[in-house]
C-alpha positions as CSV (number, residue, x, y, z in Angstrom):
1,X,331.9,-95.1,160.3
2,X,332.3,-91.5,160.2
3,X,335.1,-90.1,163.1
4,X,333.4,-86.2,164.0
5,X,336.1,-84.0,164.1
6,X,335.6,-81.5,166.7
7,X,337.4,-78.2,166.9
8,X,339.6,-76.9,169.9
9,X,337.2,-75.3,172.4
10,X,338.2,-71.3,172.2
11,X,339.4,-70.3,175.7
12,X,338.4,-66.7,177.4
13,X,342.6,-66.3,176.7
14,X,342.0,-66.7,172.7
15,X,339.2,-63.8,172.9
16,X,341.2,-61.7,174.9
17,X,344.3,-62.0,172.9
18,X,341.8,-61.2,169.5
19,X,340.4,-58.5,171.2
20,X,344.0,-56.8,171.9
21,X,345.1,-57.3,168.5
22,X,341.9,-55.4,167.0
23,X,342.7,-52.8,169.4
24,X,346.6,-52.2,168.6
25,X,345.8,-52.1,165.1
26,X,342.7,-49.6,165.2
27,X,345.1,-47.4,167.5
28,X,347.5,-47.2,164.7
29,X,345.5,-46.9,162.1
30,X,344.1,-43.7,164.2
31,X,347.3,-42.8,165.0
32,X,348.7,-42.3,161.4
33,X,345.2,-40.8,160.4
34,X,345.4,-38.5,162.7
35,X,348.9,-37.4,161.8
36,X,348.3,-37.2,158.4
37,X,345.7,-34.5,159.6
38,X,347.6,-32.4,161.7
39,X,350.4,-32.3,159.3
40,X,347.9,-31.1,156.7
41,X,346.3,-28.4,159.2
42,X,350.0,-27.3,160.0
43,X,350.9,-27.2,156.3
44,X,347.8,-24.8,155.3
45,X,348.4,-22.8,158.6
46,X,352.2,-22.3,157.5
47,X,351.4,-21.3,153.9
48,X,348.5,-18.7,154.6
49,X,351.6,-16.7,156.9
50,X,354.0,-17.1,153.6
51,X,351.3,-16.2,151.2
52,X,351.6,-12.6,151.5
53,X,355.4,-13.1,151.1
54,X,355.8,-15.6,148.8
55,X,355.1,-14.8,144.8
56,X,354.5,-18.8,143.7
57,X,352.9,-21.1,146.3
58,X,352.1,-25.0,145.0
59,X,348.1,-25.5,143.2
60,X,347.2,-27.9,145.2
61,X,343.9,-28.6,147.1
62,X,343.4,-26.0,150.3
63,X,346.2,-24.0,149.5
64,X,346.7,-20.3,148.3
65,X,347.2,-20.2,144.4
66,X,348.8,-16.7,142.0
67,X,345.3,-15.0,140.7
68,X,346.0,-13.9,137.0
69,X,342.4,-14.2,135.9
70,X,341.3,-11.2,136.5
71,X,338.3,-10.7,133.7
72,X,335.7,-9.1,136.4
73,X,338.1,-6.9,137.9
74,X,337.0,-8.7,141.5
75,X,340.4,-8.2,143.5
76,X,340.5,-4.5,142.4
77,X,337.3,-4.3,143.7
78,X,337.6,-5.9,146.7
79,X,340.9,-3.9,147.5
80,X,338.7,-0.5,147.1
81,X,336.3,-2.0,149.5
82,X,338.5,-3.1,152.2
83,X,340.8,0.2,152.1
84,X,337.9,2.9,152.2
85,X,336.7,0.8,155.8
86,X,340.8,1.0,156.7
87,X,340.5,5.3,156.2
88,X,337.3,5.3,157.9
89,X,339.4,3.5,160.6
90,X,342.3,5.1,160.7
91,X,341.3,8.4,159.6
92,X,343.1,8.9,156.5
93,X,342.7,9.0,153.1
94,X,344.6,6.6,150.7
95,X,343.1,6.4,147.2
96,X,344.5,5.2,143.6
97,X,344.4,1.6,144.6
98,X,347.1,-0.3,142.3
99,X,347.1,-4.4,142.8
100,X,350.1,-5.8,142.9
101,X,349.2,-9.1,143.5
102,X,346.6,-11.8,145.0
103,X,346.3,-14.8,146.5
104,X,343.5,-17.2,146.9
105,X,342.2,-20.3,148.7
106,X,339.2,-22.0,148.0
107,X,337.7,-24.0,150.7
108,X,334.5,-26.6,150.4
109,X,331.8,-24.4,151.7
110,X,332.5,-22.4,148.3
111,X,334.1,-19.8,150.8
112,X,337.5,-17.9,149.4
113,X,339.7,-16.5,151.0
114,X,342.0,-13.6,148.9
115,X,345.4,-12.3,149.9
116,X,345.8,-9.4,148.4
117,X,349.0,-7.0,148.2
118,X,348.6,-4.1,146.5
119,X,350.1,0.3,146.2
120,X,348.2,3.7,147.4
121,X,348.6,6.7,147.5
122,X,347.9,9.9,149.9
123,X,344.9,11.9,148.5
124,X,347.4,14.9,149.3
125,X,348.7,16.4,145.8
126,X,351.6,17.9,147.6
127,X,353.6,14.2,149.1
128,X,354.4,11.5,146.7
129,X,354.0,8.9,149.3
130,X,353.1,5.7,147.9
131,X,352.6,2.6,150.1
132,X,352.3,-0.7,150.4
133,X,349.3,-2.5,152.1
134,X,348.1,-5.8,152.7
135,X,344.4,-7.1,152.8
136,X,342.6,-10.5,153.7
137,X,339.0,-10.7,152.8
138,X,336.9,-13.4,153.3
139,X,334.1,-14.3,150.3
140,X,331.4,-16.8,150.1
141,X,329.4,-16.3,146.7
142,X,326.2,-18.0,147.4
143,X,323.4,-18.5,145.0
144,X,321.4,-15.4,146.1
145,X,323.9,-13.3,148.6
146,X,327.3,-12.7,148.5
147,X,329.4,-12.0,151.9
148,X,332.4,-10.2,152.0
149,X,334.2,-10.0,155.3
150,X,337.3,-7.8,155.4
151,X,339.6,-9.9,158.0
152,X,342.6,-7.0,158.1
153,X,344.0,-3.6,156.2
154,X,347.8,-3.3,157.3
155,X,350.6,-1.5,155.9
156,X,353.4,-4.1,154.4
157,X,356.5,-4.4,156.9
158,X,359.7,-4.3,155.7
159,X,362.7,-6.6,157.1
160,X,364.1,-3.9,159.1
161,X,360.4,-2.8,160.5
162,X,360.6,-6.0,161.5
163,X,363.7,-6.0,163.9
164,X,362.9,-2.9,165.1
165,X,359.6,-4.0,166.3
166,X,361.7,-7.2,167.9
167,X,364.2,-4.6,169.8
168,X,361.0,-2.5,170.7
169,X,359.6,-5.7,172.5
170,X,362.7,-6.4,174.7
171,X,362.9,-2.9,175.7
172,X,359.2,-2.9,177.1
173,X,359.3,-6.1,179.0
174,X,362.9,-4.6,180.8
175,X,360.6,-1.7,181.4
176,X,357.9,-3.3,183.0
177,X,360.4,-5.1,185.2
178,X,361.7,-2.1,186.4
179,X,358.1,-0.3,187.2
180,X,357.0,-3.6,188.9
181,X,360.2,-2.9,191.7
182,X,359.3,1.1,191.5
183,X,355.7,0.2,192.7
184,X,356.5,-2.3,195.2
185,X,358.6,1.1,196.5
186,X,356.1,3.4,196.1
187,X,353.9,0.9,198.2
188,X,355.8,0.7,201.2
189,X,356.4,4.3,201.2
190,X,352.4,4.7,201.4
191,X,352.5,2.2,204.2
192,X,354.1,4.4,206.3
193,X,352.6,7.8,205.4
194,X,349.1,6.2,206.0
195,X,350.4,5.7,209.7
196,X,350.9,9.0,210.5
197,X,348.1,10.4,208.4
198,X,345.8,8.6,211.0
199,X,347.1,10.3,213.5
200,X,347.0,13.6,211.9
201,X,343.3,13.1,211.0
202,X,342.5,12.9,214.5
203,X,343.4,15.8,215.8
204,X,341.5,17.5,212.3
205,X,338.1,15.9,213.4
206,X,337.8,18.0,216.5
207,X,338.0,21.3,214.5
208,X,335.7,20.3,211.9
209,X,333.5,19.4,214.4
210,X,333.4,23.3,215.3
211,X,333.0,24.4,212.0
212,X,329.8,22.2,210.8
213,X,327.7,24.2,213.1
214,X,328.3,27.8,211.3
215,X,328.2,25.9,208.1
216,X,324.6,24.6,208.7
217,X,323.6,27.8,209.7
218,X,324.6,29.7,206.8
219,X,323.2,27.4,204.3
220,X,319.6,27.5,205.7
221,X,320.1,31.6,205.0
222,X,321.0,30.7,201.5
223,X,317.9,28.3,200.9
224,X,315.0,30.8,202.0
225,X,316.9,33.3,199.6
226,X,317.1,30.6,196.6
227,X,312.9,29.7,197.1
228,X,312.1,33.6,197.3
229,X,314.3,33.8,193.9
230,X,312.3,30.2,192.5
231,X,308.4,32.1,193.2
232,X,309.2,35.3,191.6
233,X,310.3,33.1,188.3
234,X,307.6,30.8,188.6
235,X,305.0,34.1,188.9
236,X,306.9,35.7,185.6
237,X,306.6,32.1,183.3
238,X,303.0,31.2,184.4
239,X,302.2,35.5,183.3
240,X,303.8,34.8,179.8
241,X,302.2,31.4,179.6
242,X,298.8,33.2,179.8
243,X,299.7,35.4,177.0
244,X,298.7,33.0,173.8
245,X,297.7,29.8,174.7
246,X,295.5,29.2,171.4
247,X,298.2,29.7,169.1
248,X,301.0,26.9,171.1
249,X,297.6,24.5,170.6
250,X,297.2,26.1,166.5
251,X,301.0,25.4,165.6
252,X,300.6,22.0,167.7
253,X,297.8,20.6,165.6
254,X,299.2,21.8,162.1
255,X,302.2,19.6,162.5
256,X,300.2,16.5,163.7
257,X,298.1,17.5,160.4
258,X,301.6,17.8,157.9
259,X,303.2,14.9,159.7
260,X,300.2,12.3,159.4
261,X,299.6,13.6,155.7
262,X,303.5,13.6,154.7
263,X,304.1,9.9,157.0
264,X,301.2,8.7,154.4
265,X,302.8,9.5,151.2
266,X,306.1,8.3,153.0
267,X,304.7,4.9,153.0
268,X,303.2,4.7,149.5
269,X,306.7,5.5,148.1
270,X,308.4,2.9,150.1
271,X,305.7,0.6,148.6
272,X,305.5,1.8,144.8
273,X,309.5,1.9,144.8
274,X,309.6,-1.5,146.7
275,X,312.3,1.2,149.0
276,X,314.6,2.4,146.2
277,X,312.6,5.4,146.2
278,X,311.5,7.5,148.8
279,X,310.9,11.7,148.3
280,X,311.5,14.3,150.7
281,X,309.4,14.7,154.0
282,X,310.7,17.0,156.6
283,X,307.9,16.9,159.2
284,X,307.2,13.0,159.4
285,X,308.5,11.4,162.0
286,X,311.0,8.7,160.3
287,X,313.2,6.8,162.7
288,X,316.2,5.2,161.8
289,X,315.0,2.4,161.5
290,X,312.8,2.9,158.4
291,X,314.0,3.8,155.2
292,X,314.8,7.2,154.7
293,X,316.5,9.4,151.7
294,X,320.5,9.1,152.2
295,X,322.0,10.1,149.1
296,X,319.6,11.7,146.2
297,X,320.9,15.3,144.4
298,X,320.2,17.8,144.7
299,X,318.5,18.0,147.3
300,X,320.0,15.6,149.8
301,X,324.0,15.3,149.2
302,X,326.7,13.4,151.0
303,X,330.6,13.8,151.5
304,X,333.0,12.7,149.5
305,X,334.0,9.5,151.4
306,X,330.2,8.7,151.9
307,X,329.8,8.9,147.9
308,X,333.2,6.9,147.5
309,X,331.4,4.3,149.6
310,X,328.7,3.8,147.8
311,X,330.3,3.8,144.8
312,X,332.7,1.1,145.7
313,X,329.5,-1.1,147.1
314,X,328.0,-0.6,143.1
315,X,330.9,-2.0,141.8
316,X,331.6,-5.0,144.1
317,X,327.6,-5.5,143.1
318,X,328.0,-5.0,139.8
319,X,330.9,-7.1,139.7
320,X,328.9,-10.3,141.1
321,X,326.6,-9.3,139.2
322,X,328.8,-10.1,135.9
323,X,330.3,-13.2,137.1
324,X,326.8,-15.1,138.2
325,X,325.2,-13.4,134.6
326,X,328.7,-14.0,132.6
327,X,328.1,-10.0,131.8
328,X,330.8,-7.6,131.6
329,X,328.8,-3.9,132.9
330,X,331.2,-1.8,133.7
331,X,331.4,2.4,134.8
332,X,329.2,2.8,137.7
333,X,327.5,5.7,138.4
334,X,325.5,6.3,141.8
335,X,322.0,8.0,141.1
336,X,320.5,7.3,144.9
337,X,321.0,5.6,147.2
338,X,318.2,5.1,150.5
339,X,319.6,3.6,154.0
340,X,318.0,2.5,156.9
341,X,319.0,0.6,160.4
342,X,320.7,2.0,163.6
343,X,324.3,1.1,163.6
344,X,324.3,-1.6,161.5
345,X,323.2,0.1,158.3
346,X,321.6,-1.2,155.0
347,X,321.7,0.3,151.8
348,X,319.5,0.5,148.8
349,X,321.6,1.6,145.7
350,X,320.3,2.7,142.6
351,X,323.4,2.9,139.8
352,X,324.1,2.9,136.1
353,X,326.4,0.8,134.6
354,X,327.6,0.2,130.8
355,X,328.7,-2.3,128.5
356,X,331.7,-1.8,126.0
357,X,329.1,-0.7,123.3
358,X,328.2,2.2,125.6
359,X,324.4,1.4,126.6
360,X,323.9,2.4,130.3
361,X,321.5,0.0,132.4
362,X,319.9,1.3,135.6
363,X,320.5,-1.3,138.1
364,X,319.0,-2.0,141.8
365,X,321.3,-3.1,144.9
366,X,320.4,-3.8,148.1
367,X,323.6,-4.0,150.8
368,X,323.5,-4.8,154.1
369,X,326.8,-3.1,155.9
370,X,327.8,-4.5,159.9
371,X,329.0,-2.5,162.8
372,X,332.9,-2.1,162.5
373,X,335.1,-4.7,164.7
374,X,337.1,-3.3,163.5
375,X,336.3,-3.3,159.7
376,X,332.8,-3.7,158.3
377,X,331.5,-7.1,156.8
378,X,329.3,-6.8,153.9
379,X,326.1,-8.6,152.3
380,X,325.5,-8.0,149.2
381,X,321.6,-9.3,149.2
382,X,320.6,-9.0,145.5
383,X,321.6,-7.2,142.0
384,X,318.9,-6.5,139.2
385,X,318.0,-4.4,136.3
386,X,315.8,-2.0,137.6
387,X,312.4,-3.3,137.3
388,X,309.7,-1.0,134.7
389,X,306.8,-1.5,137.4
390,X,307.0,-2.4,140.9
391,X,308.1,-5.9,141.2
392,X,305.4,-6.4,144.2
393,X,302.5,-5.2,141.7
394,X,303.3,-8.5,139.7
395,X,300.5,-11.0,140.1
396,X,302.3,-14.7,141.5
């Protein structure tokens, strides 16, 4: 005969003692997980403040690494960028950028960010002055636009800027103290004077009460003199008016004519140029909006820091341009550029650039440029050879 062995019943206890266990070891499990995280978040926090500082930082994941491959000339590029928005912000005019060195993080999203250090100089022949600045951009190469985001432009402190800006602190906040006991003063000093301004103010309200009459008086004389004066002007305008009506309705209907005529070729430039090229129409009505002639000599010019702008845009293009293509173009040269939009402003570049050999390429940008908070962000929507025919007269 076979006994049957039978197992111990498992009490409610036994679960709930399992069930506590699972529970304390989950929690520390979490626990050192999420330690392990926040040390990690701290450490990458801690080493972007020391980047700008520091000349060698560890190569390890999701921290800044030393730069020294420098083939497409992209930080020198970016450093132009980012300190022609810093003169349009500031209102001066550093040029001869000279990097000293750069930093750079690569995160998952394929999303850098560079730390850049570098000299200029004063556009002034006269002062010597060269500083120090620092820049933080913010790129994300993507497979068909590029975004560049300019984070800050600052002038590099030095030890003892940064004391003094310490002592500066500690003197405002004894300052403020000592306004904050001034005003509570001042307040019960109005207090008082309100108290016997009341009283003052109603002895005043008697006598004004005197001199409204007269006033009301007088001013109906000075309205029947004012619509006698109104008449006689409207009598002179409606004489002249009656002069040459026909020619007001001549000169009227010739500019509907030139602007409906000139407003037609507009738009079959925009399309056979697919918006790179647009000719000059001074009598259609183009809003912002729509594309319109920005930079083409020379006939339609722009200032120096305009033309610096665009010129630094063609090079960050080219530049991206050279590292998705593995090309090396270099020399840019604006030829025209068209813009368009209301604030937030896009461009439509056409440059030349060169290779070593000295053959010059006619390229095609088009740049989208935000509104500054402060500095402008950048989208650099697509490079290209310029096409022989217009790419929209190609049958798909």
């Amino acid at each position: 005969m076979e006994q049957a062995v039978h197992s111990r019943p498992v009490s409610e206890e036994d679960d709930e003692a399992l069930s506590t266990t699972k529970k304390l070891k989950s929690e520390e499990k979490y626990k050192e997980h999420s330690e392990e995280e926040m040390q990690k978040q701290h450490e990458f926090d801690s080493t972007e403040e020391k980047a700008l500082e520091c000349s060698q930082v560890s190569e390890d994941t999701n921290k800044y690494t030393l730069v020294t491959d420098c083939r497409f000339k992209l930080p020198h590029y970016l450093t132009e960028f980012a300190l022609a928005e810093f003169n349009a912000n500031q209102k001066v005019m550093y040029e001869k950028v000279n990097v000293l060195e750069t930093m750079k993080s690569l995160n998952v999203n394929e999303v850098t960010t560079y730390l850049i250090t570098f000299e200029a100089s004063l556009s002034d022949e006269t002062s010597n002055n060269v500083q120090t600045l620092q820049t933080k951009i913010i790129m994300s190469l993507l497979d068909y636009t590029t975004k560049i985001d300019v984070k800050f432009v600052r002038i590099k402190l030095s030890e003892f800027d940064v004391n003094e800006e310490e002592d500066s602190r500690e003197k405002l906040s004894e300052s403020n103290e000592e306004e904050d006991s001034k005003e509570k003063l001042s307040a019960s000093n109005e207090e008082e004077d309100s108290e016997v301004s009341e009283s003052n103010t109603e002895d005043s309200e008697a006598s004004e009460s005197d001199t409204e009459d007269s006033e009301e008086l007088f001013d109906s004389d000075e309205q029947d003199t004012e619509s006698d004066k109104k008449d006689s002007e409207q009598e002179k305008l409606s004489e002249f008016e009656e002069d040459d009506p026909k020619e007001e309705k001549l000169s009227d209907s010739d500019d509907d004519e030139l602007c409906s005529y000139e407003m037609k070729q507009y738009l079959i430039d925009v399309e056979k140029s697919d918006g790179f090229e647009v000719g000059n129409y001074p009598h259609a009505k183009i809003p912002c909006c729509m594309i319109r002639r920005y930079y083409d000599p020379p006939g339609r010019t722009q200032s120096t820091t305009n033309l610096n702008r665009l010129v630094y845009l063609s090079r960050l293009a080219i530049c991206i341009y050279n590292m998705k293509e593995d090309t090396y173009f270099d020399n840019v040269k604006v030829l025209k550029a068209m813009a368009f939009g209301c604030g937030c402003t896009n461009y439509n570049i056409t440059f030349e650039a060169s290779l070593c050999d000295g053959d010059h390429v006619t390229f095609q940008t088009s740049i989208y440029r935000s509104v500054p908070l402060p500095y402008r962000n950048i989208e650099i929507r697509f490079v290209r050879i310029k096409p022989s025919i217009n790419p929209k007269d190609i049958s798909t």
